[in-house]
C-alpha positions in Angstrom: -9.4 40.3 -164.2 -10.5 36.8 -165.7 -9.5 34.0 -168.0 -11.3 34.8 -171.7 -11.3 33.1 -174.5 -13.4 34.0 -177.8 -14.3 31.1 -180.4 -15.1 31.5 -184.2 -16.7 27.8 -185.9 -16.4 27.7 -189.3 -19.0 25.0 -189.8 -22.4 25.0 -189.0 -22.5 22.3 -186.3 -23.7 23.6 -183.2 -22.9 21.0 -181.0 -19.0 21.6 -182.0 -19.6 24.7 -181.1 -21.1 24.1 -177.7 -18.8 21.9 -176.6 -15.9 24.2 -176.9 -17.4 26.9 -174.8 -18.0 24.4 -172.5 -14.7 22.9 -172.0 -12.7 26.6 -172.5 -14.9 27.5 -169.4 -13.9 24.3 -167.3 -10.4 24.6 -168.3 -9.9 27.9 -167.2 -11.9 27.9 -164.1 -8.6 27.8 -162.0 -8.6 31.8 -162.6 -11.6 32.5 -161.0 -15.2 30.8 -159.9 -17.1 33.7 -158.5 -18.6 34.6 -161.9 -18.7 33.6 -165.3 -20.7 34.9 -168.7 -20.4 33.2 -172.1 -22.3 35.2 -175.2 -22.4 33.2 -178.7 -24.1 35.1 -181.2 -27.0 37.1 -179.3 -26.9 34.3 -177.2 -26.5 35.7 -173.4 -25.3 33.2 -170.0 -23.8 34.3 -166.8 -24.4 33.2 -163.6 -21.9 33.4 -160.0 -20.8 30.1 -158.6 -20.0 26.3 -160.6 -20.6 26.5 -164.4 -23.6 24.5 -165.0 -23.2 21.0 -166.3 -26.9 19.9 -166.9 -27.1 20.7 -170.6 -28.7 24.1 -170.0 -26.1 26.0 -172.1 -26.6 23.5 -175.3 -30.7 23.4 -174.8 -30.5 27.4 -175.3 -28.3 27.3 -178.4 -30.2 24.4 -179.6 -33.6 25.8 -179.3 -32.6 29.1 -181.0 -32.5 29.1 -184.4 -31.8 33.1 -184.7 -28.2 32.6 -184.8 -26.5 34.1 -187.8 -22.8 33.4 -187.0 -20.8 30.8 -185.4 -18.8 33.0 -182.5 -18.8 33.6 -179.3 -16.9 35.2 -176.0 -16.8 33.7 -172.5 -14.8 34.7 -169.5 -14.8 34.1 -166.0 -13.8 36.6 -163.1 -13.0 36.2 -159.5 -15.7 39.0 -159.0 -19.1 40.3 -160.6 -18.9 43.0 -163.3 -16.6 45.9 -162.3 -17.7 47.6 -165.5 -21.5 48.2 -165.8 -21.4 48.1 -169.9 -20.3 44.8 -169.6 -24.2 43.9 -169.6 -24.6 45.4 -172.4 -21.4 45.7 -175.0 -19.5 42.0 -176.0 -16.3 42.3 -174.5 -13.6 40.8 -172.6 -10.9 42.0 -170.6 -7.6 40.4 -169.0 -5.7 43.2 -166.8 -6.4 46.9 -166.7 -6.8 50.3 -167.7 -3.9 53.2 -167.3 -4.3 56.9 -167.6 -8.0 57.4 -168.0 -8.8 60.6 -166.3 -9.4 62.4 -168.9 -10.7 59.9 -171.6 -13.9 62.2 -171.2 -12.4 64.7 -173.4 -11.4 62.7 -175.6 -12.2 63.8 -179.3 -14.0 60.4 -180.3 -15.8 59.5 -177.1 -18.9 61.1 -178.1 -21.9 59.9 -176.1 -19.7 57.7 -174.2 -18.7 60.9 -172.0 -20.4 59.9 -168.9 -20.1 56.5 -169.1 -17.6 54.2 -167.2 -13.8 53.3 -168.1 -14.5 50.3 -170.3 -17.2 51.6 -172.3 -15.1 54.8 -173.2 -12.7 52.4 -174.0 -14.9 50.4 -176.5 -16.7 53.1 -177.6 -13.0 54.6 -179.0 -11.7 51.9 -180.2 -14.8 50.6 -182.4 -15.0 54.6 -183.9 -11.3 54.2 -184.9 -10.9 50.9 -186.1 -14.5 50.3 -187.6 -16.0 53.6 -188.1 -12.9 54.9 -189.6 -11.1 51.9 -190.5 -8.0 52.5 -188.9 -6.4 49.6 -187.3 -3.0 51.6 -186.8 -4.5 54.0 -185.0 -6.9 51.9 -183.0 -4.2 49.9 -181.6 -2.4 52.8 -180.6 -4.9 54.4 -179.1 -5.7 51.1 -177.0 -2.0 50.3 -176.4 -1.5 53.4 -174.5 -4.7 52.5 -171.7 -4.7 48.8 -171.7 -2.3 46.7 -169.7 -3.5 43.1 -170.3 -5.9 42.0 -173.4 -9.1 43.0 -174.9 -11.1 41.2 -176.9 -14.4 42.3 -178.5 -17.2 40.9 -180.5 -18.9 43.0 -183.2 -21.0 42.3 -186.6 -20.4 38.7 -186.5 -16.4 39.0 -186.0 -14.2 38.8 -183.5 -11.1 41.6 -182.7 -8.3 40.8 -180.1 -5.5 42.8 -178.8 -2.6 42.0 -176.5 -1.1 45.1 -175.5 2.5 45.8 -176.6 3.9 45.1 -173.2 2.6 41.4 -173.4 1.9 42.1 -169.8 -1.1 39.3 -170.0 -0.4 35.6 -172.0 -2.7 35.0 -175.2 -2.6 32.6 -177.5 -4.3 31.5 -180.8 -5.2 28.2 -181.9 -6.8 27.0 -185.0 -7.4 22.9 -185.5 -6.0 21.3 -188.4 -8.7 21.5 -190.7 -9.1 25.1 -190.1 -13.1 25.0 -189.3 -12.6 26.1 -185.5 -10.1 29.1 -184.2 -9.5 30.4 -180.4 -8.4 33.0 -178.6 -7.5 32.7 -175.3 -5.5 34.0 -172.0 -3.3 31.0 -172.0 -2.3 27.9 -173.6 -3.5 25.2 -171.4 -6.2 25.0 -173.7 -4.6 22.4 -175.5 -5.2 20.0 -173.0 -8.9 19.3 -174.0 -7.9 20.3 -177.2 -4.9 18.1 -178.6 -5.7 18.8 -182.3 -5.6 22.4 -181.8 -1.8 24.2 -182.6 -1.8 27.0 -180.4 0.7 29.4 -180.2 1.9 32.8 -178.9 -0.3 36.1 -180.0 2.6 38.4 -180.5 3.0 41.7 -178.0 1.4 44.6 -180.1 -0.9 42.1 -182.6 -4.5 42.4 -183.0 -6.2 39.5 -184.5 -9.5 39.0 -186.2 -11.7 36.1 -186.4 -14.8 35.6 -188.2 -16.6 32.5 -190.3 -15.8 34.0 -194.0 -12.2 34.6 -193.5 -11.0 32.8 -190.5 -8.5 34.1 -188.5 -6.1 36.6 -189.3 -3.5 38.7 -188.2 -4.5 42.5 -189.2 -1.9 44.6 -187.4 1.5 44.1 -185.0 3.1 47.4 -183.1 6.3 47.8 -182.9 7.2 47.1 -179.1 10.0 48.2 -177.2 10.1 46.2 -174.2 8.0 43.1 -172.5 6.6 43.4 -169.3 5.0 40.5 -168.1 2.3 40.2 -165.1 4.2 38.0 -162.1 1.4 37.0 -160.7 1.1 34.9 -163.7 4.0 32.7 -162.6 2.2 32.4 -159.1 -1.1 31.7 -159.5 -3.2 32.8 -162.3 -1.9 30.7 -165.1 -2.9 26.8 -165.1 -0.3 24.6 -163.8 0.0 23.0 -167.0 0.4 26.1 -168.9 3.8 27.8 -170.4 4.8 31.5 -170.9 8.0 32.5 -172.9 8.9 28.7 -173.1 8.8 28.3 -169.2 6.7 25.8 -168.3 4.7 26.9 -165.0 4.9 24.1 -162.8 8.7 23.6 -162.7 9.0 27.9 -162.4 6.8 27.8 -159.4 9.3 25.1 -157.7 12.1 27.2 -159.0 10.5 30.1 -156.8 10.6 28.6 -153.9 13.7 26.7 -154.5 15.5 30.2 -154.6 13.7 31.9 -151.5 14.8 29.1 -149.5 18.0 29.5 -150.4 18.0 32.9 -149.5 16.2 33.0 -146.2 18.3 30.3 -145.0 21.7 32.2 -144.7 20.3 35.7 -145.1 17.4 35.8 -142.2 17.1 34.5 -138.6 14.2 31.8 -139.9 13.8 28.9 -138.0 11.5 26.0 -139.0 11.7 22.2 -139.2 8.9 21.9 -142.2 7.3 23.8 -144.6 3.7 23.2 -145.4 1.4 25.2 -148.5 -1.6 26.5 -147.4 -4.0 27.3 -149.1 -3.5 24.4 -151.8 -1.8 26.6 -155.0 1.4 27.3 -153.4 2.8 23.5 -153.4 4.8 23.5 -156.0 6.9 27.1 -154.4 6.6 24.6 -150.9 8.0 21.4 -153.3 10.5 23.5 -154.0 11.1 25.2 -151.0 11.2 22.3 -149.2 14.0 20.2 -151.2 16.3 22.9 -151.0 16.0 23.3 -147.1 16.6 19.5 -147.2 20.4 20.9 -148.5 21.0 22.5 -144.9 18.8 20.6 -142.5 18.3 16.6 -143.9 15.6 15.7 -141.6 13.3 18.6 -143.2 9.8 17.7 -143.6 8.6 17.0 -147.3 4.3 16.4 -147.3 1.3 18.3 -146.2 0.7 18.8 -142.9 -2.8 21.6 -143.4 -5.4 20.2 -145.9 -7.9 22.3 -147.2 -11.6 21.2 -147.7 -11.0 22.1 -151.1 -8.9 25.0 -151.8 -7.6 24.1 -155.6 -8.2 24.1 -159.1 -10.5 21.4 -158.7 -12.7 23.5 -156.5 -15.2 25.4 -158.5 -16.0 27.4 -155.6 -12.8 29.2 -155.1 -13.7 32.2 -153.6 -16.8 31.0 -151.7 -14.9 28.4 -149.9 -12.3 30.9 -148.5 -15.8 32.7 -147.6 -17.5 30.0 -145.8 -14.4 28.8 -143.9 -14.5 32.5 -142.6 -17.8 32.4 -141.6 -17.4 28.8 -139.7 -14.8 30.0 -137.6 -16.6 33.4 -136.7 -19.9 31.3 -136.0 -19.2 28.0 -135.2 -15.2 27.8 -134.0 -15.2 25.2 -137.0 -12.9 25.4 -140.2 -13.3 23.8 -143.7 -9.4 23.3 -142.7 -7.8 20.2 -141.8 -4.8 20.2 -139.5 -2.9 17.0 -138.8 -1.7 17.4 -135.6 0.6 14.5 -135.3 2.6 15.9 -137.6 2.9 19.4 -136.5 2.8 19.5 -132.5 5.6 20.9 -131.1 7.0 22.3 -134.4 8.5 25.3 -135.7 6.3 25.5 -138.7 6.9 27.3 -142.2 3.7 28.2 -143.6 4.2 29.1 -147.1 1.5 31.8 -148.8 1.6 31.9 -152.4 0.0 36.0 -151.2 -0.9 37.8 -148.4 -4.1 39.7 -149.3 -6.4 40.9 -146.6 -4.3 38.5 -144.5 -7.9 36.4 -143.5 -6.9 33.0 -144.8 -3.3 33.6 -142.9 -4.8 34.7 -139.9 -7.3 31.4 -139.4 -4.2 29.0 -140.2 -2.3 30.4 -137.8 -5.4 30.5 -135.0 -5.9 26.6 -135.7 -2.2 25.8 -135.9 -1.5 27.0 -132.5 -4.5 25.7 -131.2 -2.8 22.1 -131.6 0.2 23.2 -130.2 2.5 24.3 -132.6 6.1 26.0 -131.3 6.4 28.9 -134.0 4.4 29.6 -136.8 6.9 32.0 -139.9 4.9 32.5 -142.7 6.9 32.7 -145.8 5.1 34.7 -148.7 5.8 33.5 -152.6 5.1 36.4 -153.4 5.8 40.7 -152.6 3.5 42.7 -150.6 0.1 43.3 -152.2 -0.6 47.1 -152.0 -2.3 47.1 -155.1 -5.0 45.0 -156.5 -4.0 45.1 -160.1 -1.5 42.6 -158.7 -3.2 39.7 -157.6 -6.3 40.4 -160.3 -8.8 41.7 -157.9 -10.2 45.1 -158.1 -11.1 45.4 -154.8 -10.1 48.7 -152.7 -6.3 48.7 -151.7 -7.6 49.7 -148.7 -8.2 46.2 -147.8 -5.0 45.0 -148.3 -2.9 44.3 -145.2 0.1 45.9 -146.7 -1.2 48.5 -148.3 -0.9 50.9 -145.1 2.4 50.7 -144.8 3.3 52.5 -148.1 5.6 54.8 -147.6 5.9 54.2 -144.3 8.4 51.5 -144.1 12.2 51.2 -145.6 12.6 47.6 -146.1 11.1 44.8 -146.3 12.5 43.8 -142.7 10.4 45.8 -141.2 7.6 45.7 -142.8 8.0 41.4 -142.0 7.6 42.8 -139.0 4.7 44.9 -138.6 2.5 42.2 -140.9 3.9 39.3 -138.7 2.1 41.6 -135.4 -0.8 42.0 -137.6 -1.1 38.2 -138.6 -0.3 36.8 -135.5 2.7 35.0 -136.8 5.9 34.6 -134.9 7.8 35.7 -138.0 6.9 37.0 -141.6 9.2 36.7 -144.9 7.5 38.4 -148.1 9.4 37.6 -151.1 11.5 40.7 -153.2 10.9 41.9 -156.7 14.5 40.3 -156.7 14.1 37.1 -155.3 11.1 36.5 -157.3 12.3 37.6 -160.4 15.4 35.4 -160.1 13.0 32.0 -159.3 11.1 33.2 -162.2 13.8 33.2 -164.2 12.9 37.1 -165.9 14.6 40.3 -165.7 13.3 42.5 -162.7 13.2 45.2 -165.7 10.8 43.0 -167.6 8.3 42.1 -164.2 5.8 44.5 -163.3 5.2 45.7 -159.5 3.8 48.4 -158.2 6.3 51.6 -157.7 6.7 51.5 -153.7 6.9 47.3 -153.9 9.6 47.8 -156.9 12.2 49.4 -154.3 11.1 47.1 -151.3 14.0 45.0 -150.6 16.0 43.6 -148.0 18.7 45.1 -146.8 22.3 43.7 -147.6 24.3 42.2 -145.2 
């Protein structure tokens, strides 16, 4: 759902304070612009679009002197609020909830009945581990509906949980004199933080910060297997962050190192470059690209489509992709820029790091052909999205391109082939739970898709 990160200060400078939020909230921006929400104390901020940068965040600390503790939560999201209690209850959450038809009946939920998902959730959890005191149980009872991480502020501390699954990265970080500690969903953190030592919040732990105590580890489960999100490896984490000991970067040119190797003796592609668009898949196309360069030399190696910005530099994410939308549909005019010289006359590989609702695809190809390209293939980092747990969006599966083919459809061939009609494109190549997993470096086992995508392969020749 969001980068997170929660923040306990030891000391009683503000400005320290302050200035981590800030900073957390910049680094992790890559995750999602649309919205964002920091809470320090009884301190409230959210707002949809850029995180402010003229002071307004430190005036409000600074000019309220009803703070009693030194902690905080902040998160940003590629949407608004799915949860409504979320305007009303400190927490933060990285993935999603499982089996929670019938948390209604649950013993402890109590006025919570009627409420949505997350604040049954909460509502739980707090009775168990602070009402009653037991963390055992707590975590149990949290482990068996949360895929992801959780991280709630109450009575001036701080409790965290990473599910037993270590389906979502978090990591803790305390600086060397101990007076400031994080949480957060990953460790590139410790970029505007070098005296920070972060390191890996085990599967199964829950963690507690607060300003008497610091942080601590209260509780680890026993877990008996890691499943880790993919989409991680794709495009949620930052490119300078690491997961198991893989560094990011150098996996996502591993992933598309290995697709090309596999598309070019096991499909009927034929392209003469490969160029990313949007902006996050370049690495996969780095990658792609030099090991095409093994079986044609003359393969192109650049950028050819340049978006006006679509990157981690862009802190309107998801309202560029918007706008460029509504330019074409109003104006015939793209935020895109396509150098012609490069491309006319081409068989071009577009690579995808997704295919969601298939808009972004669909306006590339409409302005690649309109300079006179031969063939457009689109080659997809990553398997079909039926289900927006996948690619951190809750948005209805319905408005997933794929999604209507579940069931429908034996391989992956074919369903190349219906998307590709759909699209526009002369050709269509999603990756396979296989492929991926192999770039990535990770057991299929240990990789969570969807149960349809799972058994979506090609078929062997």
């Amino acid at each position: 759902m969001a980068g997170i990160f929660a923040i306990t200060n030891y000391t009683a400078d503000r400005e320290i304070l302050v200035s981590y939020f800030i900073n957390s909230l910049q680094m992790l921006q890559h995750r999602g612009k649309a919205y964002w929400k920091i809470i320090i104390d009884n301190l409230v901020s959210s707002g949809i679009g850029p995180f402010p940068g003229d002071g307004s965040i430190p005036k409000i600390v600074n000019d309220n002197s009803n703070l009693r503790y030194m902690i905080g939560l902040g998160y940003l999201s590629k949407r608004t609020p799915r949860f409504r209690s979320m305007n009303k209850i400190s927490v933060v959450l990285d993935g999603f909830f499982v089996d929670i038809e019938k948390l209604h009946l649950h013993p402890l939920v109590g006025d919570a009945a009627n409420a949505d998902s997350l604040f049954k959730i909460y509502s739980i959890f707090k009775k168990l581990l602070i009402d009653q005191g037991n963390a055992e149980k707590a975590c149990e009872f949290l482990d068996r509906h949360l895929r992801g991480n959780l991280t709630m502020m109450y009575d001036g501390k701080i409790y965290s949980y990473r599910d037993s699954t270590g389906f979502k990265p978090l990591v803790s970080g305390t600086d060397k004199n101990n007076s400031i500690s994080i949480i957060a969903s990953e460790n590139s953190l410790r970029i505007p933080f070098p005296n920070m030592n972060f390191e890996d919040v085990r599967p199964g732990q829950l963690i507690k910060m607060d300003v008497e105590n610091g942080q601590q580890k209260i509780l680890s489960l026993p877990t008996t297997r890691t499943m880790i999100d993919p989409f991680e490896f794709i495009r949620e984490s930052h490119v300078t962050a690491t997961i198991n000991g893989k560094g990011i970067y150098e996996t996502r040119k591993r992933i598309g190192k290995v697709q090309a190797d596999f598309l070019s003796t096991h499909s009927n592609i034929d392209i003469d470059a490969a160029y990313a668009e949007p902006d996050y898949p370049r690495p996969m196309t780095l990658g792609f690209s030099a090991e095409y360069r093994n079986h044609i030399p003359k393969f192109d190696l650049g950028e050819a489509i340049i978006n006006d910005r679509y990157d981690d530099s862009d802190r309107m994410i998801d309202f560029s992709e918007n706008i460029s939308k509504n330019k074409m549909i109003t104006s015939g005019k793209s935020l895109k820029y396509i150098l012609k010289h490069k491309i006319s006359q081409k068989n071009i590989g577009l690579i995808q790091g997704t295919i969601q609702t298939g808009i972004t695809a669909k306006e590339t190809i409409y302005y690649l052909r309109k300079v006179g390209v031969k063939s457009v293939s689109v080659i997809v980092s990553y398997v079909p999205s039926v289900d927006g747990r996948q690619v951190g969006l809750y948005t209805h599966n319905r408005e997933l391109i794929a999604h209507k083919y579940i069931g429908q459809v034996p391989s992956l061939e074919e369903l190349n082939t219906r998307i590709s009609k759909e699209l526009g494109a002369n050709k269509v190549f999603y990756n396979s739970p296989s492929i991926l997993s192999k770039g990535i470096g990770i057991s299929e086992y240990n990789l969570w898709f969807p149960e349809w995508v799972r058994f979506l392969e090609y078929e062997k020749k």
